[in-house]
C-alpha positions in Angstrom: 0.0 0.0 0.0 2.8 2.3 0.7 3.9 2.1 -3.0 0.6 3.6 -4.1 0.7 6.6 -1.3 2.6 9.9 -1.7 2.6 10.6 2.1 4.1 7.8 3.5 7.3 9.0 5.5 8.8 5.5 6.6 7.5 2.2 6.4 8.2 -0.1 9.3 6.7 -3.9 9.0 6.7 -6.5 11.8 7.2 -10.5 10.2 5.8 -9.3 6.9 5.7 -11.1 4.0 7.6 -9.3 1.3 8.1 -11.5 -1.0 4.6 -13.9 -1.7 5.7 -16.0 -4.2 9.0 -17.4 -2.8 6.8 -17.8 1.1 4.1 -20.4 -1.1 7.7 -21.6 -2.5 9.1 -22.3 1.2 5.8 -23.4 2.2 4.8 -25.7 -0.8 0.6 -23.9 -0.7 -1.4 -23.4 -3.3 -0.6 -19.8 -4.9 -2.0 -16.7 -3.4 -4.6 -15.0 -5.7 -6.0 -11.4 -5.5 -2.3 -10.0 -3.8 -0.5 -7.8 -4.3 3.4 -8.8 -3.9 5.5 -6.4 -1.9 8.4 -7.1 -4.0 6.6 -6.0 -6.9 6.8 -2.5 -5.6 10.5 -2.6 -4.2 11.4 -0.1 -6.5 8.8 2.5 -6.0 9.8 2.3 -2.2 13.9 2.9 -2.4 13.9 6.8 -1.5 11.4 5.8 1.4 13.5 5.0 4.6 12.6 1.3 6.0 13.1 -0.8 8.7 11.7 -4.3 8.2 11.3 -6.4 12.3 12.1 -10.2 11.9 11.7 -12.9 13.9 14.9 -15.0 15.1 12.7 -18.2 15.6 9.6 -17.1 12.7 9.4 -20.4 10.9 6.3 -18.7 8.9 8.2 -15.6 7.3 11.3 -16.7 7.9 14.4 -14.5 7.3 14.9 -15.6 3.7 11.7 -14.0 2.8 12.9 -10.7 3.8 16.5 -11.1 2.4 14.5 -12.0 -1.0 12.8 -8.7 -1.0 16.1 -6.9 0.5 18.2 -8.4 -3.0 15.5 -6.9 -5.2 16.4 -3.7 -3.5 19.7 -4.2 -4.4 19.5 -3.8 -7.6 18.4 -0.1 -7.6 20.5 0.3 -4.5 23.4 -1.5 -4.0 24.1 0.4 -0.8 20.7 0.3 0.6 20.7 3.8 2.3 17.4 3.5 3.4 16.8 0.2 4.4 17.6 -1.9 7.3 16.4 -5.5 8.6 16.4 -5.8 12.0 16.3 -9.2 14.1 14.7 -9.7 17.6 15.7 -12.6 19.2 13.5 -14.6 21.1 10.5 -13.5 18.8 8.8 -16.4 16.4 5.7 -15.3 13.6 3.3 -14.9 16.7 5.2 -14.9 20.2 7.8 -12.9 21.8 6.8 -9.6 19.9 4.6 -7.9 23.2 7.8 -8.4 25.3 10.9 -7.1 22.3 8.7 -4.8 20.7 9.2 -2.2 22.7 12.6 -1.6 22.1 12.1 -1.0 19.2 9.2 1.1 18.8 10.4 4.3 19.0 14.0 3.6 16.5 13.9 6.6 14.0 14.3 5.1 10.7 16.4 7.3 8.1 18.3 7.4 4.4 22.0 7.6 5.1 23.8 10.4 3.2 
């Protein structure tokens, strides 16, 4: 959705799925219809600092997912000044995230120069 907005100033997602097609891949189901594909729109996002929250022990959207969308960035920024994965330990798809989250709640997400 961010991709389609012109006053989004950082997006932030928490064990998101950013890459559809390589999760029903990894998870061998039937094909997602009707969604859209955050990867699709990596490009649209690059100038939009962005901090994607994974799970250490997310066995649902795992850490490859992420790093899938994270290359595709890659190839309109090798340097990735605005993006940054971060992991919390002792978090899985649906636990752990009350107790970690807030650390990270308030982190200020910028571009580098």
């Amino acid at each position: 959705m961010a991709a389609t907005r012109n006053d989004v100033v950082d997006l932030r997602t928490v064990a998101a799925n950013l890459d559809i097609e390589l999760f029903v891949r990894h998870h061998e189901v039937t094909p997602l219809t009707g969604s859209m594909n955050p990867i699709d729109f990596a490009k649209t996002l690059i100038n939009i600092p962005q901090i994607h929250f994974v799970g250490e022990d997310d066995d649902i959207v795992t850490r490859a997912i992420t790093e899938s969308y994270i290359s595709d960035l890659k190839k309109y920024d090798v340097n990735l000044r605005c993006v940054k994965v971060q992991q919390i330990k002792n978090t899985s798809h649906a636990e752990g995230w009350e107790t970690e989250w807030q650390r990270y709640v308030d982190e200020v997400v910028r571009c580098k120069k």
